[in-house]
PAVEXKE-113506 format. One line per 3 residues: number of its first residue (from 1); for each residue x, y, z of C-alpha. Coordinates in steps of 0.02 Angstrom, whole numbers. Layout:
N
NUM = X,Y,Z; ...
# end
This chain:
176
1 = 1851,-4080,7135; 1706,-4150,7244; 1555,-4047,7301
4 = 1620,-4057,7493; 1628,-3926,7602; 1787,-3883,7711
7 = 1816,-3752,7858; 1976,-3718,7876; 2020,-3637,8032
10 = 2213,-3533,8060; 2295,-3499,8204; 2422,-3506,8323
13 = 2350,-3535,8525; 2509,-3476,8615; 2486,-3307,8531
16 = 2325,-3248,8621; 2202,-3177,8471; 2293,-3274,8339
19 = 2224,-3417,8417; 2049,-3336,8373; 2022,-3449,8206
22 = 2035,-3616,8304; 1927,-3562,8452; 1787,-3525,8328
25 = 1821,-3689,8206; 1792,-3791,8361; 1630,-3689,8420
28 = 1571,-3727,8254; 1609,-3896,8264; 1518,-3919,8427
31 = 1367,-3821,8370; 1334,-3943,8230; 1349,-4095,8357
34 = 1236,-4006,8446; 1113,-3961,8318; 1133,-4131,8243
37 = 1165,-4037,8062; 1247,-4098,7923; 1399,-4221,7907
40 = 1537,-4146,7987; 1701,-4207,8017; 1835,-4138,8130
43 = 2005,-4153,8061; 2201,-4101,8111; 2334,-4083,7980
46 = 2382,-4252,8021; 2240,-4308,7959; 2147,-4391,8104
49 = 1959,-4401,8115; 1814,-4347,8234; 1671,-4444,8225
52 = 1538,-4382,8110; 1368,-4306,8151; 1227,-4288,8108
55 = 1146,-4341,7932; 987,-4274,7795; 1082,-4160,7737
58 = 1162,-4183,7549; 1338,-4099,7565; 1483,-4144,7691
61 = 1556,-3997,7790; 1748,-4047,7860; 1821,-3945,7986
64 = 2013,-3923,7966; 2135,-3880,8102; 2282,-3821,8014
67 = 2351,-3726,8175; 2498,-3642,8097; 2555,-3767,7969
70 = 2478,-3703,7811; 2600,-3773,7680; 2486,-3888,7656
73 = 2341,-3814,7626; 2334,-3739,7468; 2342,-3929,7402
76 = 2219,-3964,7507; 2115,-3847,7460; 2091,-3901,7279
79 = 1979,-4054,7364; 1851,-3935,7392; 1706,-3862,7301
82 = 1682,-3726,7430; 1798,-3662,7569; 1784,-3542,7712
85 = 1950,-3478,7804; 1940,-3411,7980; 2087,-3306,8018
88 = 2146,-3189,8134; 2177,-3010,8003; 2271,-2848,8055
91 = 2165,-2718,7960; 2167,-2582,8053; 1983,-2617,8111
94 = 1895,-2626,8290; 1949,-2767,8399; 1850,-2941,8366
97 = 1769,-2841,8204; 1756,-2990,8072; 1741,-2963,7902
100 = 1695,-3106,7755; 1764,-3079,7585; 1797,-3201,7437
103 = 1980,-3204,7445; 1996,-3163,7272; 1935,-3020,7307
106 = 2079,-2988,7453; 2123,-2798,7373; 2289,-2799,7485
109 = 2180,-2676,7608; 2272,-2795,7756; 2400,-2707,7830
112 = 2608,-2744,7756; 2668,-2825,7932; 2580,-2976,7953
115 = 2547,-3008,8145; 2514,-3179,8086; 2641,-3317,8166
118 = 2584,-3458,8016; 2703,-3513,7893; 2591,-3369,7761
121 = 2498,-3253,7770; 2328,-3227,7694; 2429,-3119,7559
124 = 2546,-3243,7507; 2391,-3371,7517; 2324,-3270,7377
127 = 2455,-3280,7282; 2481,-3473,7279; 2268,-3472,7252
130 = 2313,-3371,7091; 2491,-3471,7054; 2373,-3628,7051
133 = 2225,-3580,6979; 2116,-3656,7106; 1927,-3687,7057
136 = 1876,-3698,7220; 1768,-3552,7277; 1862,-3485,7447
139 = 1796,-3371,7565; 1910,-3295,7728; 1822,-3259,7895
142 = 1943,-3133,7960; 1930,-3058,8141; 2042,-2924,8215
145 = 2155,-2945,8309; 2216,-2849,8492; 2342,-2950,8574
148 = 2459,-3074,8472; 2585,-3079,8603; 2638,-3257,8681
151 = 2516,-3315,8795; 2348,-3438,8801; 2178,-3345,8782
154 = 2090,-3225,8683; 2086,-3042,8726; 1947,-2970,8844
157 = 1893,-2868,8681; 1888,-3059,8560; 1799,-3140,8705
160 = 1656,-3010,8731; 1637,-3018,8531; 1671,-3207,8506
163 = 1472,-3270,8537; 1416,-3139,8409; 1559,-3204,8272
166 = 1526,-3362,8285; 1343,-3342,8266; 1383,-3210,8108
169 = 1485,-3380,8029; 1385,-3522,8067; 1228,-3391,7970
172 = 1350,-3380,7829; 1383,-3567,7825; 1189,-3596,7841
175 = 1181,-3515,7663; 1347,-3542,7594
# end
C-alpha cells in the first residue's frame, strides 16, 4: 500500500440527490485547481486522467469517479493509505445533513432500504472492507438525501446546503 490519498466520490446523476457525491468530488476537484494545493488527479473508473495540479505538498490526493460502478472499488481501494467516500445516506436525518464516520465504525444506524441505485450499498461495502481485511484507513462523507427519483439536479434542500458541505469536506481533507 502507498501513502496516496484517494476521494472516492458515489453516485448516480439521473437520480437527483444520489448524484450528490459526484457534484461535491468535482467541487473539490476544482477548488484544489483553484487553490493550486496538492497533487491531485481527476480520475473515472476507466481510468483516464485529469491533468495534475498544483505541487509542495508531500502526499498525492486522486479523485475517483466511480458513478455507480463500485465493483471495483473495494480492489481499488487497497492502493490507498487513506480514503474518503462521499455518498448520498438515507438515515433518517435532515435533508443535505452530512455526517463523517470511519466506516468501520458504520453501526448499521443507515436505514434497511437502500435508496442507493449503485451496484452496493455502503452496508454491503462494509462487509467486503471486513471480507478483505483492508489496511487502508476509510472514511464515508455521507449526505442525506430528499429526492432520489429519476431526474438531473440536486434537490432545492442539497443545493441550499451544498456550499456549506463542501466547505465541511475540503476542512476535513485539510487535516485528514
Amino acid at each position: 500500500m502507498s501513502d496516496k490519498t484517494a476521494v472516492i466520490g458515489i453516485g448516480n446523476t439521473l437520480r437527483r440527490d444520489d448524484g450528490i457525491g459526484i457534484v461535491i468530488l468535482e467541487s473539490l476537484l476544482a477548488l484544489g485547481k483553484k487553490e493550486g494545493v496538492g497533487t491531485s488527479t481527476m480520475l473515472s473508473v476507466n481510468g483516464e486522467r485529469s491533468p495534475e495540479v498544483g505541487e509542495g505538498r508531500s502526499r498525492t490526493i486522486e479523485y475517483l469517479n466511480f458513478g455507480i460502478a463500485s465493483f471495483d472499488l473495494v480492489h481499488r481501494m487497497e492502493r490507498y493509505e487513506k480514503i474518503l467516500l462521499i455518498d448520498a445516506i438515507d438515515a433518517g436525518l435532515s435533508a443535505g445533513e452530512l455526517k463523517i464516520f470511519e466506516l468501520k465504525d458504520i453501526a448499521y444506524n443507515l436505514k434497511s432500504a437502500p435508496t442507493s441505485t449503485h451496484e452496493f450499498d455502503l452496508k454491503s461495502l462494509f462487509e467486503l472492507y471486513k471480507r478483505f481485511e483492508l489496511k487502508s484507513k476509510i472514511y464515508v462523507a455521507g449526505i442525506q438525501v430528499k429526492d432520489t427519483s429519476y431526474g438531473e439536479g440536486l434537490s432545492a434542500e442539497l443545493k441550499d446546503k451544498l456550499q456549506a458541505v463542501i466547505e465541511k469536506i475540503n476542512d476535513f481533507l485539510a487535516n485528514f
